[in-house]
C-alpha positions as CSV (number, residue, x, y, z in Angstrom):
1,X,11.0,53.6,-58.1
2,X,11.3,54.9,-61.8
3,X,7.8,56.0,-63.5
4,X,7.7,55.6,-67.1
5,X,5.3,57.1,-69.3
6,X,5.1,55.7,-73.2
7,X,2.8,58.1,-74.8
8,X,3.5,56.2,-78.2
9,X,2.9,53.0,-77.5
10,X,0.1,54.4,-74.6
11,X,2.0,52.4,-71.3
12,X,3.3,53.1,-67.9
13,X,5.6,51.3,-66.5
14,X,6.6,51.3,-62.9
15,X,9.6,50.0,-61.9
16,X,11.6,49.3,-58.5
17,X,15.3,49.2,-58.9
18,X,17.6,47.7,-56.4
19,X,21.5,47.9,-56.7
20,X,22.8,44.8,-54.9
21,X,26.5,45.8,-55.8
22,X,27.0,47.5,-52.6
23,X,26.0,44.4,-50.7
24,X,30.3,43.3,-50.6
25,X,30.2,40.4,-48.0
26,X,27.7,37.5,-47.7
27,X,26.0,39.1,-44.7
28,X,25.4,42.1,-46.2
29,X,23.7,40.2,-49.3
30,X,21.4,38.4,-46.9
31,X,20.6,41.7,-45.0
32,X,19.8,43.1,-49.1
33,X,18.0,40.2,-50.1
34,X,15.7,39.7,-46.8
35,X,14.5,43.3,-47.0
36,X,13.4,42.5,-50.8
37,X,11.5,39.6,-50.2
38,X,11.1,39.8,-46.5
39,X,10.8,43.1,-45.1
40,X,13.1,43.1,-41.2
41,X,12.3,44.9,-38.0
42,X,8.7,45.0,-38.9
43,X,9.1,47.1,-41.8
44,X,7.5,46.0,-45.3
45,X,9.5,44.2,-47.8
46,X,10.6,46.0,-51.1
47,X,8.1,43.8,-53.2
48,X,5.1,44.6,-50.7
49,X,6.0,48.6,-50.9
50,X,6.1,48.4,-54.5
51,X,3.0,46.4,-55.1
52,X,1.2,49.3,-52.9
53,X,3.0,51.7,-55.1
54,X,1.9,50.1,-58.7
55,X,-1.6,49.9,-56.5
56,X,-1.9,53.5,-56.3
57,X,-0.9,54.1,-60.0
58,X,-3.6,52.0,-61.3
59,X,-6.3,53.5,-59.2
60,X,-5.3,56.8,-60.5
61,X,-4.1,56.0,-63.9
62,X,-5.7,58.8,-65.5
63,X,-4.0,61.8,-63.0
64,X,-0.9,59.5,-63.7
65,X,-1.4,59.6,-67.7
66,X,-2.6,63.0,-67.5
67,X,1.2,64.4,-65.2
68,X,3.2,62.0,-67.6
69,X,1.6,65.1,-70.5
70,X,-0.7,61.9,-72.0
71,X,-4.6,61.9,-72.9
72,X,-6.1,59.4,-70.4
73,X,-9.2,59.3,-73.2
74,X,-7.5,56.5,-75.0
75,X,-6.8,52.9,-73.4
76,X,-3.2,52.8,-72.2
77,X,-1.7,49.8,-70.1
78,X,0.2,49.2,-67.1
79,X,3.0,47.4,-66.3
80,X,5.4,46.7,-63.5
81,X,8.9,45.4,-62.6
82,X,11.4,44.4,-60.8
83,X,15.0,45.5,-61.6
């Protein structure tokens, strides 16, 4: 997960990266792309993990704006991603 703090443009940004380039046979692709979307062995999925992670940010925005050096006294918005 990357955290992004825009003190200019007063945004966060939270965004999970995944590198599928290691995935080098169709197996290993499947495996990738099941624990994205999926979750396996009862384990969440990567989009479930970061939706509890953007979750967390946005209940505590203003300790998030405030460790990213902004001033949580102005509106700032949030958004997240998928990379």
């Amino acid at each position: 997960m990357v955290l992004v703090g825009d003190p200019k443009r007063r945004r966060v940004l939270v965004v999970e990266c995944k590198d599928l380039s290691l995935a080098r046979t169709p197996f290993e692709m499947a495996h990738e792309l099941t624990e994205l979307f999926d979750g396996a062995n009862g384990k969440k999925s990567i989009i479930e993990k970061h939706e509890a992670r953007t979750q967390w940010v946005k209940t505590n925005i203003r300790d998030v704006i405030k460790f990213l050096g902004g001033d949580p006294i102005h509106s700032w918005l949030l958004y997240h991603s998928l990379l």
